[in-house]
C-alpha positions as CSV (number, residue, x, y, z in Angstrom):
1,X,249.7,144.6,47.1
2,X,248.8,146.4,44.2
3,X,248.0,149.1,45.7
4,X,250.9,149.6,47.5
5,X,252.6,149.5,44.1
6,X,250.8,152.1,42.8
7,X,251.2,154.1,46.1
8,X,255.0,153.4,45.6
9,X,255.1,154.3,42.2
10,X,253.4,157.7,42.6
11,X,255.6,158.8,45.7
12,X,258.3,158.2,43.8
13,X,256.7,160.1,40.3
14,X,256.1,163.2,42.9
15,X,259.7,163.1,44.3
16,X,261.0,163.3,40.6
17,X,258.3,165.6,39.7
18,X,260.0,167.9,42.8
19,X,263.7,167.3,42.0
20,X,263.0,168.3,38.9
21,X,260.9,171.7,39.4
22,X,263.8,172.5,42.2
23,X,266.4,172.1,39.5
24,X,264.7,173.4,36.5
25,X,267.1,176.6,36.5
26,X,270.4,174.6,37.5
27,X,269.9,172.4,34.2
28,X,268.6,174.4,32.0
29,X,271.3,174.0,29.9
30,X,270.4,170.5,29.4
31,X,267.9,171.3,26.7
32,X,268.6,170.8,23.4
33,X,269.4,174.4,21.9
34,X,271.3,175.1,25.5
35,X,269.9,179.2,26.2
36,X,271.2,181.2,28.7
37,X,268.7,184.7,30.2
38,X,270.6,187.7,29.5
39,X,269.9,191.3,31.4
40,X,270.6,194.1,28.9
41,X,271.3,197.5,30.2
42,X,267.9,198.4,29.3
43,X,266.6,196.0,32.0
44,X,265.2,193.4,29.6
45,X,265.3,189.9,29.5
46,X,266.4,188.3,26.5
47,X,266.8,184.9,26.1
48,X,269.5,183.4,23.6
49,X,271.3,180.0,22.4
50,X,274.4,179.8,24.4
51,X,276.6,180.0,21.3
52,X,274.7,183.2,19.9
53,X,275.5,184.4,23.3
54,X,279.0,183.8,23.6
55,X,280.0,185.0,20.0
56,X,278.4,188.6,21.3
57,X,280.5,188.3,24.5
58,X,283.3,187.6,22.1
59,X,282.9,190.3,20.8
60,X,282.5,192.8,23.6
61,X,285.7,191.4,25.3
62,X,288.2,190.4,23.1
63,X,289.3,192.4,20.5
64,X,288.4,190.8,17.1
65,X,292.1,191.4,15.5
66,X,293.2,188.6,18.0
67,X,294.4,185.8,16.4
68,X,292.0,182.9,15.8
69,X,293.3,180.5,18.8
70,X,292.9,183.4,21.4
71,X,289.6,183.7,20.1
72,X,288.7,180.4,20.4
73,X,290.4,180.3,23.8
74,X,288.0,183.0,25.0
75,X,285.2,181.4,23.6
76,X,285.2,178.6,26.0
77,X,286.3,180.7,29.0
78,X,282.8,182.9,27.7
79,X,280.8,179.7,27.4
80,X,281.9,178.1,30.9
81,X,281.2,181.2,32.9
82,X,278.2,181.5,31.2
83,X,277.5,178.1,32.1
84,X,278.6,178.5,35.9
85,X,276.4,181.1,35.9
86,X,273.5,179.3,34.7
87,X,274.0,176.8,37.4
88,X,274.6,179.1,40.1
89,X,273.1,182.2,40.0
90,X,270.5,182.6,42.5
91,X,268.2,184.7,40.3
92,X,264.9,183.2,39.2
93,X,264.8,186.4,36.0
94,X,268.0,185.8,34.5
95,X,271.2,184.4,34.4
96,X,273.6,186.8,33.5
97,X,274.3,190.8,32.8
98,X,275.3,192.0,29.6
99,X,277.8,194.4,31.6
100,X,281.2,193.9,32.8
101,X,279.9,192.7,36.1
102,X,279.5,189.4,34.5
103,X,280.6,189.4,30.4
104,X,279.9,192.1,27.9
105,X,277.5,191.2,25.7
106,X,277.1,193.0,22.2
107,X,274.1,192.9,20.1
108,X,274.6,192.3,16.0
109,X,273.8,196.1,16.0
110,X,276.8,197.2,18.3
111,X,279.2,195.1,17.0
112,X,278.3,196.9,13.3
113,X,278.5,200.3,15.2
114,X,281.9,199.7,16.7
115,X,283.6,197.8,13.7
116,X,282.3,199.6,10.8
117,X,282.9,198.2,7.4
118,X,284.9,195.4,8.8
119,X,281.7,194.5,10.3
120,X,281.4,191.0,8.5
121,X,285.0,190.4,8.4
122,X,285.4,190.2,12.2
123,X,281.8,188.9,12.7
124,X,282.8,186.1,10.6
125,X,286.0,185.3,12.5
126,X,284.3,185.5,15.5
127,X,281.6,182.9,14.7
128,X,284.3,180.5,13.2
129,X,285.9,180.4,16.5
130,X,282.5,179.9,18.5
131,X,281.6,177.2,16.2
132,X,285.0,175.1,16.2
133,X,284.8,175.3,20.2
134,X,281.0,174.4,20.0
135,X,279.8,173.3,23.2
136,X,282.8,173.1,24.7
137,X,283.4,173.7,28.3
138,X,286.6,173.6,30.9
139,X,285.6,171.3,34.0
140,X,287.6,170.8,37.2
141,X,286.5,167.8,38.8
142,X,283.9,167.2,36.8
143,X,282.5,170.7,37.5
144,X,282.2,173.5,35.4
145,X,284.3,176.4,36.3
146,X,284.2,180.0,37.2
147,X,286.3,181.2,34.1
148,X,287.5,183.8,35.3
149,X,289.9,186.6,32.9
150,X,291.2,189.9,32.3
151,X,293.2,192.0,29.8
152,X,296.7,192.0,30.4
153,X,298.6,191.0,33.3
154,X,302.1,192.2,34.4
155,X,303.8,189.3,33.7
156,X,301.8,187.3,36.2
157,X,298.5,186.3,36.9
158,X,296.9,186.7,40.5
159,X,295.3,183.9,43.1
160,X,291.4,184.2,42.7
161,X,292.2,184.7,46.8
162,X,294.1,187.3,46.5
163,X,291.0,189.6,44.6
164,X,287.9,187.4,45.4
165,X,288.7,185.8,48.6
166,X,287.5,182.6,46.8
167,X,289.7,179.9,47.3
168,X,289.7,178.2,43.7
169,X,292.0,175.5,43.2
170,X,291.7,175.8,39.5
171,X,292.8,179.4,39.5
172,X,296.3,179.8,41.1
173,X,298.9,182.2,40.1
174,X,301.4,181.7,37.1
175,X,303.9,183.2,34.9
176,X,302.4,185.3,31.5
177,X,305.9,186.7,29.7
178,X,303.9,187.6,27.0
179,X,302.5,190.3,28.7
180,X,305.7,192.7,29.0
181,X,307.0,196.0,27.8
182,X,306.1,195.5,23.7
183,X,302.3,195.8,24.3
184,X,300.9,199.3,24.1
185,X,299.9,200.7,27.6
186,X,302.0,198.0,29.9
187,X,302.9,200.5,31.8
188,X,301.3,203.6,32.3
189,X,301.5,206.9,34.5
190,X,298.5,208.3,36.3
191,X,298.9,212.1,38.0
192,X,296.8,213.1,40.8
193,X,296.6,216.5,42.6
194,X,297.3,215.8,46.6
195,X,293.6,217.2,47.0
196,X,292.0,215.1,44.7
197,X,293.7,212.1,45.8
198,X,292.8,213.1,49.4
199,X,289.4,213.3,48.6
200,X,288.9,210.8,46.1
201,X,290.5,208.1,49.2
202,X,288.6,210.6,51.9
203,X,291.8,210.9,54.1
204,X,291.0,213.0,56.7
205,X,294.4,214.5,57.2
206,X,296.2,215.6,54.1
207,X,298.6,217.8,55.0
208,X,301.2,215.3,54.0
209,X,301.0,211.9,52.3
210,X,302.6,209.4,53.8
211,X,301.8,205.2,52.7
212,X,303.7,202.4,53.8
213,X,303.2,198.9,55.2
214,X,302.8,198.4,51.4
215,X,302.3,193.9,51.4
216,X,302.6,192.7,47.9
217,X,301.7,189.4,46.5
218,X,304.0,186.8,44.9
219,X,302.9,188.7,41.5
220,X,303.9,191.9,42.8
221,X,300.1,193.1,43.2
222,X,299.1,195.6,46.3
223,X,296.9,193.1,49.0
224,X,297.1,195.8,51.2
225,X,298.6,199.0,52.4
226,X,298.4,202.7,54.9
227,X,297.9,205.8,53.8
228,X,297.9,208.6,56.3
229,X,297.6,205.5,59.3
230,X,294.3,204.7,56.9
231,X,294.7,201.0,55.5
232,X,293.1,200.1,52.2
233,X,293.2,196.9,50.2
234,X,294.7,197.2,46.9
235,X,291.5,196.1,45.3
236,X,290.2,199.2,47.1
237,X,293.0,201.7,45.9
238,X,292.4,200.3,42.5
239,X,288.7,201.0,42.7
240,X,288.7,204.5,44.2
241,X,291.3,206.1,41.8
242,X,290.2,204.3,38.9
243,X,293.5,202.6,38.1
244,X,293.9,200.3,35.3
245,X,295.6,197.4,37.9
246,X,297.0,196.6,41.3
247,X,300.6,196.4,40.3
248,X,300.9,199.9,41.7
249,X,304.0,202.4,42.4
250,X,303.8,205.8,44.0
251,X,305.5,208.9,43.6
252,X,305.1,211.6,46.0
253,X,306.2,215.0,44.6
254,X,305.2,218.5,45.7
255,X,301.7,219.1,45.1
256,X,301.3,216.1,43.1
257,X,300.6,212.4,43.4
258,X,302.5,210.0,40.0
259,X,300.8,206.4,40.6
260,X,302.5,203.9,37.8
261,X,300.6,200.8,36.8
262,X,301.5,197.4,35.1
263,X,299.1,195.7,33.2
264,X,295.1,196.2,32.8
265,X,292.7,194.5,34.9
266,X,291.8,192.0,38.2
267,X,294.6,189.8,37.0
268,X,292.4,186.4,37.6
269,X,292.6,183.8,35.3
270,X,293.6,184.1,31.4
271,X,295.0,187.0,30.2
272,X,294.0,187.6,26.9
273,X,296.9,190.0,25.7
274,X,298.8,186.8,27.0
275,X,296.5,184.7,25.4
276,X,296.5,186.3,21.5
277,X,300.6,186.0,22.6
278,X,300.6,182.4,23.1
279,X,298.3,182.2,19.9
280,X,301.8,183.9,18.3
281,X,303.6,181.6,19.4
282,X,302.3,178.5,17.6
283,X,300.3,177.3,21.0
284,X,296.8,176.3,20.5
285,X,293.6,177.1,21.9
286,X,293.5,174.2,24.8
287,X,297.5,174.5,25.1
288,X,296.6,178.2,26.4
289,X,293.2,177.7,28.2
290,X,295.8,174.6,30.3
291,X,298.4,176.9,30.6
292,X,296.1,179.8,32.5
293,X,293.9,177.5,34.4
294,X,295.3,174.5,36.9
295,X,293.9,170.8,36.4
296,X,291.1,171.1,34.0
297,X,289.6,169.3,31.4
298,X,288.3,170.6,28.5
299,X,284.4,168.7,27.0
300,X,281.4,169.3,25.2
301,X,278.4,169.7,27.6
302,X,276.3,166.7,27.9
């Protein structure tokens, strides 16, 4: 009998032992000074506490002149990607880039090079923001969530569908009238040359331009349209002429191409000109993160 106790006890001990080594990376977080692996562009691997992390993400997304409950509002969408990151990404080396494939990261050094002498100034708001928001995540269903954001919308922010063809219940579509007309590059006007927009979208016929079948989201966003009988996603179009969104308008003139955009970026998410708006407006920093994302809550990781 005792040894089947023992036998017990050390199956059970090696099962443990398993589950454990299987999810070392998933809850990594779980230690006590909660690091996150970050690739630098240099193809190193640095490893950092989560809230030296996200003031450097701060810092190389937000503009520091925000005011202090945008900040803090982008400190926890910064900390919960991370986070989701952590948990999901399927890379045993790291867990996030320091690019703007996942969050821009900025060392101490680059964020002296790109605000001078108010180096300590902004460094020091940043941090104050980081630290009132310590450890604090947004969770949807008791899951933390892929925080999605972007600059500036056009007065509406985008289904993560519509862009990622992720279905995320916590990310749907909503009003942002604080992104309008008053903020500096809203709307701006791109010219192209009918060759170079020919070969920059590799039409193969360009001795006209023609585009219709132009489908539009509820935001007023390109999901798709033709071009010369060629059909691109808006995403696409976006990509390929280097536009700053996919609220796009054409105008086809003689030997030119005018393509008007609202807005600056995916549109997914919290938009942090509409963020640093709301922050204007008296609105705090969960009052905004609630207002950008559906049905979360907002905790300290365990």
């Amino acid at each position: 009998m005792k040894n089947k106790i023992l036998l017990c006890i050390t199956i059970f001990l090696s099962v443990l032992f398993i589950g454990v080594v299987v999810n070392k990376k998933n809850h990594s977080f779980l230690n006590e000074d909660k690091t996150i692996k970050v690739k630098t562009k240099e193809e190193q691997i640095e490893e950092l506490k989560i809230e030296d992390y996200v003031t450097g993400v701060i810092a190389g997304e937000m503009p520091a002149s925000f005011e202090i409950e945008a900040l803090k509002a982008q400190a926890v969408a910064s900390r919960s990607y991370a986070m989701y990151k952590i948990l999901h990404n399927k890379d045993e080396n790291y867990d996030v880039l320091s690019n703007i494939t996942h969050q821009v990261y900025l060392t101490e050094e680059e964020m002296q090079e790109k605000w001078g002498q108010d180096y300590t100034y902004y460094l020091n708001k940043i941090k104050n923001a980081v630290n009132e928001t310590k450890n604090e995540v947004m969770y949807y269903n008791d899951e933390i969530i892929e925080a999605f954001y972007f600059s500036m919308s056009n007065g509406a922010t985008e289904d993560a569908k519509s862009v990622f063809e992720e279905d995320l219940p916590y990310i749907k579509a909503v009003s942002s009238s604080w992104d309008n007309e008053s903020l500096n590059n809203f709307i701006v006007t791109t010219s192209f040359t009918k060759d170079d927009f020919c070969i920059k979208l590799k039409l193969e016929n360009c001795q006209s331009i023609k585009i219709d079948n132009i489908n539009y989201s509820a935001s007023h966003r390109i999901n798709n349209l033709t071009i010369n009988n060629q059909e691109f996603k808006g995403t696409e179009i976006r990509t390929l002429l280097n536009l700053r969104s996919t609220d796009i308008s054409f105008e086809i003139r003689e030997n030119e191409i005018l393509i008007t955009t609202r807005g600056y970026g995916h549109g997914v998410g919290m938009s942090q000109y509409g963020a640093n708006g709301m922050a204007k407006d008296g609105y705090d920093y969960k009052q905004i993160l609630n207002h950008y994302y559906n049905d979360i809550t907002i905790n300290k990781m365990v």
